[in-house]
BALOBA-1460 file (C-alpha; in Angstrom, 3 decimals):
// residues 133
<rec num="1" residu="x" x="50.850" y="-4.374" z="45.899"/>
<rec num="2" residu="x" x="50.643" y="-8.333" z="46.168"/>
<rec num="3" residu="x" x="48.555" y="-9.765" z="48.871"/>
<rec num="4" residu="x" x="49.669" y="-12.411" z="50.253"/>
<rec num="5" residu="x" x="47.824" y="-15.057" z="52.749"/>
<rec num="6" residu="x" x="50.080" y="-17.339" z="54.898"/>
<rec num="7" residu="x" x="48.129" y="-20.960" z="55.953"/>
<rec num="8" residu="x" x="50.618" y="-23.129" z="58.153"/>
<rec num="9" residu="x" x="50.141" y="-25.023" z="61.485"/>
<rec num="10" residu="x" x="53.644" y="-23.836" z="62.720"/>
<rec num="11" residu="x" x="53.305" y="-20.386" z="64.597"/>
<rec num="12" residu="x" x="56.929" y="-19.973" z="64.217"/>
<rec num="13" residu="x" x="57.031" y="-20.938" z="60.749"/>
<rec num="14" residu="x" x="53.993" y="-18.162" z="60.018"/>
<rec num="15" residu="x" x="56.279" y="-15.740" z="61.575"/>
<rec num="16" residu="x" x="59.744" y="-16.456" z="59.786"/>
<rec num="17" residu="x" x="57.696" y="-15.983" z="56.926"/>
<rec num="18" residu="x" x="55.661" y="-12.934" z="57.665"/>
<rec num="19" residu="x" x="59.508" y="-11.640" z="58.728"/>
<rec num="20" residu="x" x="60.930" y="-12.567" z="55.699"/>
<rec num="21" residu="x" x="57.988" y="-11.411" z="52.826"/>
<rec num="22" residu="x" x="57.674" y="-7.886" z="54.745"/>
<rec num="23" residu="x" x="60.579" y="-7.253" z="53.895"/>
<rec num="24" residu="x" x="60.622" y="-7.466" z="50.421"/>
<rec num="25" residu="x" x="58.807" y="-4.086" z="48.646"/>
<rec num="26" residu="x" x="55.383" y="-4.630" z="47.450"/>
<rec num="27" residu="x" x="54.184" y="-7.243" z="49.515"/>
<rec num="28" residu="x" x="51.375" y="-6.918" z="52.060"/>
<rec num="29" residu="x" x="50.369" y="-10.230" z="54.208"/>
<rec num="30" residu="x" x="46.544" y="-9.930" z="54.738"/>
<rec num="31" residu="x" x="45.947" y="-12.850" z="56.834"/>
<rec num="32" residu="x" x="47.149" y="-16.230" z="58.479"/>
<rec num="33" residu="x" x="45.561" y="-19.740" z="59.370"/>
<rec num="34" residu="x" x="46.825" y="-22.515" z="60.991"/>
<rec num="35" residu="x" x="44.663" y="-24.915" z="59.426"/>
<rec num="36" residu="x" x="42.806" y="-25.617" z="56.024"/>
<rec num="37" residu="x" x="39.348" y="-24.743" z="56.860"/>
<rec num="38" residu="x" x="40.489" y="-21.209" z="58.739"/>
<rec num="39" residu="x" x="42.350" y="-20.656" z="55.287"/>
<rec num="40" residu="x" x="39.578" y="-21.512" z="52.694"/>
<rec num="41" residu="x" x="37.458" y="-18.907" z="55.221"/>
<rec num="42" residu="x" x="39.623" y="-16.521" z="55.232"/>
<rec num="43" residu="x" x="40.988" y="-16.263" z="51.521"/>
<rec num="44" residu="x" x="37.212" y="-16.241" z="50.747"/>
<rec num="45" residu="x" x="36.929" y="-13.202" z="52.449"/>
<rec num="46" residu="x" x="40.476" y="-11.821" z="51.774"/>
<rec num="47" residu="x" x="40.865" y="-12.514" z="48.492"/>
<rec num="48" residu="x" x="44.999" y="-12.340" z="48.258"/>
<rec num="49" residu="x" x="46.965" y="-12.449" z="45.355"/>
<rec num="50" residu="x" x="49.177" y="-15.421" z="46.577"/>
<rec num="51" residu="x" x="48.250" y="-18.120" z="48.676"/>
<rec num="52" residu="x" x="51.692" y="-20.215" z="50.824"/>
<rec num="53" residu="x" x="49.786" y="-23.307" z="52.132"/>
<rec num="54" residu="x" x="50.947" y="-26.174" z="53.830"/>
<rec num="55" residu="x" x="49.679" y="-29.376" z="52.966"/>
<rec num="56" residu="x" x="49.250" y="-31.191" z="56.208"/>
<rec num="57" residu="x" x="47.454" y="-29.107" z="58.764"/>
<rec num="58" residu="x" x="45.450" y="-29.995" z="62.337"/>
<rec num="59" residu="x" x="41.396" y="-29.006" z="61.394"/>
<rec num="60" residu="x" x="41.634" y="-29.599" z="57.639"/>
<rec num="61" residu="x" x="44.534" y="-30.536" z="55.187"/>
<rec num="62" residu="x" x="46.113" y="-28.091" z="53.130"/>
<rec num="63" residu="x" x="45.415" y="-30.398" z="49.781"/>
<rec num="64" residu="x" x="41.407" y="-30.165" z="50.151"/>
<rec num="65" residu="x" x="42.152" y="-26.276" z="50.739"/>
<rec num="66" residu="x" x="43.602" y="-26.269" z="47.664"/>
<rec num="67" residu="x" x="40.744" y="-28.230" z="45.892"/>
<rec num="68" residu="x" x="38.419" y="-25.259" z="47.239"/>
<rec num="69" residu="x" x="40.628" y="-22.183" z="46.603"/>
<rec num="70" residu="x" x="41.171" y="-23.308" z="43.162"/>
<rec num="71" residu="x" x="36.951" y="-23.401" z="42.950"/>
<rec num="72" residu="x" x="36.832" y="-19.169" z="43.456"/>
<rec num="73" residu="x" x="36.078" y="-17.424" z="40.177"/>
<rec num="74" residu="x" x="39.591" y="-15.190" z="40.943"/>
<rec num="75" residu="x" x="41.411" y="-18.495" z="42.206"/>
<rec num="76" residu="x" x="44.882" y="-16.934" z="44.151"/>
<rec num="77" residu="x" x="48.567" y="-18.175" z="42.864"/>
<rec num="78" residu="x" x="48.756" y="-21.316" z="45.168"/>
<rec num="79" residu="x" x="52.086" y="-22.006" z="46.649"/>
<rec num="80" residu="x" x="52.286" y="-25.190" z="48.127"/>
<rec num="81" residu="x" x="55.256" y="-25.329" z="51.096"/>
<rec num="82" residu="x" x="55.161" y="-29.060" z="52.733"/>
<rec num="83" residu="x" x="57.745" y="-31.279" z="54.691"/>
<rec num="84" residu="x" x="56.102" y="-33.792" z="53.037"/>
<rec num="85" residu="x" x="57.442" y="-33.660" z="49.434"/>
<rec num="86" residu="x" x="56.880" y="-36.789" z="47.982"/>
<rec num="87" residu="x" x="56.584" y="-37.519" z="44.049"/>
<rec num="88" residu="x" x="52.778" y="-38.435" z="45.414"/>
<rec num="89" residu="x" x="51.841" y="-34.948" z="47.077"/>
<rec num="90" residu="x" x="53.730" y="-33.314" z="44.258"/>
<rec num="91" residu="x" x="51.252" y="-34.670" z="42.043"/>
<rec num="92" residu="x" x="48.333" y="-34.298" z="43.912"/>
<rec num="93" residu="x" x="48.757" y="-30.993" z="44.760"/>
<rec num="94" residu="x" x="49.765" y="-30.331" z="40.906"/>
<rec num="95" residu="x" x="46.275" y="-31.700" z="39.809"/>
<rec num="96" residu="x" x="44.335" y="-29.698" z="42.068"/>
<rec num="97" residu="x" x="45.612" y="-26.529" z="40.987"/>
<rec num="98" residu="x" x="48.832" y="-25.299" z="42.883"/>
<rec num="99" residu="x" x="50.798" y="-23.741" z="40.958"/>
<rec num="100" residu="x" x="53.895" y="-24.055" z="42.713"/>
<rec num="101" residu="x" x="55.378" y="-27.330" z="45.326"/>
<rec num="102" residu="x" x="58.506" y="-26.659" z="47.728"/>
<rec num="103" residu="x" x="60.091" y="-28.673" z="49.971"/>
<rec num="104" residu="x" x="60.150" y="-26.537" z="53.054"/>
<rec num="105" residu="x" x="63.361" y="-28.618" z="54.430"/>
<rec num="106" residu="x" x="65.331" y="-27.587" z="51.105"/>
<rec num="107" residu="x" x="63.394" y="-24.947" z="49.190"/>
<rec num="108" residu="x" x="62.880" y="-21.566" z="51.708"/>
<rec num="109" residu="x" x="64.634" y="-19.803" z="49.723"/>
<rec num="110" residu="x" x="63.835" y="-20.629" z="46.429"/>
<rec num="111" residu="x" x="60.021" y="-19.759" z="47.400"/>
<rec num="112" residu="x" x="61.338" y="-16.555" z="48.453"/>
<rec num="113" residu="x" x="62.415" y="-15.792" z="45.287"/>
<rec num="114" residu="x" x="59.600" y="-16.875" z="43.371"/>
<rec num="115" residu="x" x="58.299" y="-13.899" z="45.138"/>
<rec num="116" residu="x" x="60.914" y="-11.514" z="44.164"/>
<rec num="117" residu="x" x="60.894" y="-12.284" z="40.740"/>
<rec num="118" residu="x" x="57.673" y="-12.081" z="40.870"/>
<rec num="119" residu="x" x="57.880" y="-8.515" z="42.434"/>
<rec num="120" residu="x" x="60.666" y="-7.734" z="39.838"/>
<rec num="121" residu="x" x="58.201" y="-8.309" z="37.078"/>
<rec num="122" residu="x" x="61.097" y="-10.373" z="35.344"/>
<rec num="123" residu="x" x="59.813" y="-13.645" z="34.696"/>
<rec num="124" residu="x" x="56.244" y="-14.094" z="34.110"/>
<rec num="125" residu="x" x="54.280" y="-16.863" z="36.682"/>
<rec num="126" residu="x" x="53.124" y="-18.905" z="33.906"/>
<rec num="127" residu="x" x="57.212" y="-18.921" z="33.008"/>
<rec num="128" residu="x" x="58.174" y="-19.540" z="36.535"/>
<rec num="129" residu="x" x="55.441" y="-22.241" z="37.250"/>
<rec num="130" residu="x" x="56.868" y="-24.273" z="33.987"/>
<rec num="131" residu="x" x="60.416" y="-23.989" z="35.461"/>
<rec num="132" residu="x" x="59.334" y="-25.516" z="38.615"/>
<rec num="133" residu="x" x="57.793" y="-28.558" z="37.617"/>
């Protein structure tokens, strides 16, 4: 089973994807935040699998998040999913450990399956992560 923890200030964003990850087999979501310091709490405690965070968040941006997720000894697979995609956030987030960067306006689906691949067990992350940067 993959665990997967879902940090985004949109409520109705959290739920498309809660929607859309249940239904794929395999997947549990243990836990939500709508901000950065809720999520580095909570994925503490939770320790999922997969991380989806976004980078700009009310209470704590998604990008110092990252810097502390990426600290734990059994550091999740970070997925960062931003409106903001810039070449600058891309790299930023790159540095500081995500290990994958879509554009939420332009890239739902192709995060989605990340996942089922993923699930499939047909491409290896280390594979995927090199195709998407």
């Amino acid at each position: 089973m993959l665990r997967v923890f879902i940090a985004d200030d949109s409520e109705v964003l959290r739920e498309r994807l809660f929607e859309l990850l249940s239904e794929l087999e395999g997947i549990e979501i243990v836990g939500q935040a709508k901000n950065g310091i809720e999520a580095s709490n909570l994925i503490w405690a939770l320790q999922p699998d997969v991380v989806i965070l976004d980078i700009r968040m009310e209470g704590g941006s998604g990008i110092e998040a990252l810097k502390t997720i990426k600290k734990y000894e059994s550091a999740p697979i970070v997925m960062i999913f931003t409106n903001y995609p810039s070449h600058q956030y891309r790299q930023r987030c790159l540095e500081g450990g995500a290990d994958f960067f879509f554009d939420k306006s332009t890239e739902f689906q192709e995060l989605i399956e990340v996942f089922k691949q993923i699930m499939q067990d047909t491409i290896s992350v280390d594979k995927l992560k090199s195709q998407m940067k």
